[in-house]
Steps between C-alpha positions, in 0.01 A plus 500: 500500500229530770180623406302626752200517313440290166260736297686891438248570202354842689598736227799648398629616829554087578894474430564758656316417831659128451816647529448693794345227641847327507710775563292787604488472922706693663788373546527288240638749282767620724634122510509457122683828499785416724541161330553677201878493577512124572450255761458631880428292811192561713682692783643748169127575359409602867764739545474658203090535544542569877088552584376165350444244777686181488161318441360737207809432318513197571175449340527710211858282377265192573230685218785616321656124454189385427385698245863415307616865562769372721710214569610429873815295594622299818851558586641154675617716836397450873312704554303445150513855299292555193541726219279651194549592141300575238390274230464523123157591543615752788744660303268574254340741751834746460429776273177546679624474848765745408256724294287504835801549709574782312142630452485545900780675562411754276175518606677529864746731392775321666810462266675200771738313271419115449808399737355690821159339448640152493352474149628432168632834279234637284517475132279570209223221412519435178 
């Protein structure tokens, strides 16, 4: 994993800012949720997050890879298409993506199932 700095020995609030380090810009989050449900090509993650820019995204998979959170793949297909997944390490994020996922729409009051979001269904973390 990418560190982006070597010394997180600030206190006790250090893991947690590590983590948001990795996951905690903006979009970042959205992608990890929508590749909760598997693999989706690039052209996928920007429908389903339709006011990213192509060149935010872009660089937020490229931090995303990087940091071991996801893995990226080259289909063989003129012209070349590319999809993501999550990795071990990225699927570890689950029960706190989904505890977020579910945290904000309560705290939005909206009650939109999982399949109109484009997201996975909500479930208890355990």
């Amino acid at each position: 994993m990418a560190k982006r700095h070597e010394d997180y020995s600030c206190g006790t609030g250090c893991p947690v800012e590590a983590s948001l380090e990795i996951i905690g810009a903006k979009w970042k989050g959205g992608t990890i949720f929508h590749l909760l449900n598997g693999e989706l090509r690039f052209s996928e993650l920007r429908r389903r997050m339709p006011n990213v820019t192509q060149r935010i995204l872009a660089k937020a998979l490229r931090e995303l890879e990087a940091d071991g959170i996801i893995a990226r793949r080259v289909y063989p297909t003129v012209p070349p298409q590319v999809g993501y997944r999550l990795t071990e390490e990225g699927e570890k994020l689950r029960p706190m993506v989904l505890g977020l996922a579910q945290w904000g729409r309560d705290r939005l009051g909206t009650r939109q199932p999982a399949a109109e979001s484009g997201g996975p269904e909500l479930v208890a973390a355990e």
